[in-house]
C-alpha positions in Angstrom: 112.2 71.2 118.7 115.2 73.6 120.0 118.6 73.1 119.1 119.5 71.9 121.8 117.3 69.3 122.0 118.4 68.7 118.4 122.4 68.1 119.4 121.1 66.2 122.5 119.1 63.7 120.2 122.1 63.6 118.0 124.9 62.5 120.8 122.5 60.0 121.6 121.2 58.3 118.7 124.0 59.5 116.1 124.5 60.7 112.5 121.4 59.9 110.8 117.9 60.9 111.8 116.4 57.5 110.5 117.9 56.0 113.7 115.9 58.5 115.9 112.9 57.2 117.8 110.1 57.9 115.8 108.2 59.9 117.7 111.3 63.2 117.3 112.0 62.5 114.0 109.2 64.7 111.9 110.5 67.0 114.7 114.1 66.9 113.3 113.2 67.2 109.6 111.4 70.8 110.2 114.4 72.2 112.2 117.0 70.5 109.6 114.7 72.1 106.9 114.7 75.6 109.1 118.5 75.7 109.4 120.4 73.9 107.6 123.9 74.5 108.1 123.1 74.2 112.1 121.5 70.9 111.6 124.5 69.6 109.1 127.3 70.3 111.5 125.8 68.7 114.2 125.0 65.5 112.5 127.9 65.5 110.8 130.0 65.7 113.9 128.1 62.3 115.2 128.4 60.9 112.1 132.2 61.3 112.9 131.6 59.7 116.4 129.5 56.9 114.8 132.2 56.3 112.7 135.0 56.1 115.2 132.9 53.5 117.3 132.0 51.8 114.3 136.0 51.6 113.8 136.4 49.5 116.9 136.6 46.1 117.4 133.8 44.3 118.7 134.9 42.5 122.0 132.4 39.7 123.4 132.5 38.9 127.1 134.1 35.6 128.0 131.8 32.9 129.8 133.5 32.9 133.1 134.0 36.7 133.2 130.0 36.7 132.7 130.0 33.9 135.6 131.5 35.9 137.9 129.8 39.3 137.2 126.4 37.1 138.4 128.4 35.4 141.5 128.9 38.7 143.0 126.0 40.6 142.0 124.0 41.0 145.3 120.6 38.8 145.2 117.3 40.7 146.5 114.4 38.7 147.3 111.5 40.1 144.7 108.0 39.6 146.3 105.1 38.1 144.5 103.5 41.1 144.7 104.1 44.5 146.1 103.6 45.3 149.5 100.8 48.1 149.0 99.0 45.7 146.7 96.9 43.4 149.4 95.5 46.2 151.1 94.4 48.1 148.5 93.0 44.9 146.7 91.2 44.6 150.0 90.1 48.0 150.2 88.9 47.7 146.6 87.0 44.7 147.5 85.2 46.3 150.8 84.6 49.2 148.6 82.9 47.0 145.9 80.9 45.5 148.9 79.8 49.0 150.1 78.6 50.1 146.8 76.8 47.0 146.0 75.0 47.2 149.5 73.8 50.9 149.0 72.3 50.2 145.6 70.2 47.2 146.5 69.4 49.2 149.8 67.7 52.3 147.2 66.4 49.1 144.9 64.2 47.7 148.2 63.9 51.0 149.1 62.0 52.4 145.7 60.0 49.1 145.7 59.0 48.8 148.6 57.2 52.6 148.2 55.9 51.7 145.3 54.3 48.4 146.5 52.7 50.6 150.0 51.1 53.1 147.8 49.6 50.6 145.8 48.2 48.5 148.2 47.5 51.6 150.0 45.7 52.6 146.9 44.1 49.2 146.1 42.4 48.9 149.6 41.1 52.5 149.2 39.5 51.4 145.8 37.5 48.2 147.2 33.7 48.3 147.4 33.0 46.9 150.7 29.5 47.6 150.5 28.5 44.3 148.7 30.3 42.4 152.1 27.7 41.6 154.4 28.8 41.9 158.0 29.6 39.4 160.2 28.4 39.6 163.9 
């Protein structure tokens, strides 16, 4: 982790480390081990900011002021699903189909060898001799 990345992570989650995501904060613990004095003034200046926003009252939003925040937000018609999603679930599909068609066409394909050159092979192998001829 650089240092900048280190102030940037503090501005955003504060003072204290253990309010990091999880995933920086091994991160910050080797550079606060590495240096220090950098590490302390930076978190101590957003501890200061955390403390001054901590120092403010909390203010709720009033029913109608929520009310009218939704009355003029503009309304956008969501799909069901996305545009690109029908033909590429129908590509998919005829894909699928493809696939499926070339395999069973090698299947018959393979069999159908294999069961000519074994009744090639069977015919070949038949005494005929014993037949007595018609005629």
């Amino acid at each position: 982790m650089t240092r900048d990345e280190f102030q940037a992570l503090a501005e955003a989650y504060g003072g204290e480390i253990a309010r990091w995501p999880a995933a920086v904060r091994d991160d910050a613990a080797l550079l606060t081990a590495a240096q220090p004095e950098f590490a302390q003034a930076v978190l101590s200046s957003a501890a200061r900011l955390d403390a001054c926003l901590d120092a403010l009252p909390r203010m709720t939003a009033s029913a109608a002021l929520y009310d009218r925040i939704l009355a003029t937000a503009p309304t956008t018609r969501r799909r069901r699903w996305p545009q690109w999603l029908a033909p590429a679930g129908l590509g998919a599909a005829l894909a699928g189909a493809a696939a499926a068609g070339l395999l069973l066409g090698v299947q018959l394909g393979q069999q159908s060898t294999v069961n000519a050159e074994t009744s090639a092979q069977a015919i070949a192998d038949l005494d005929v001799s014993a037949v007595a001829e018609v005629g």
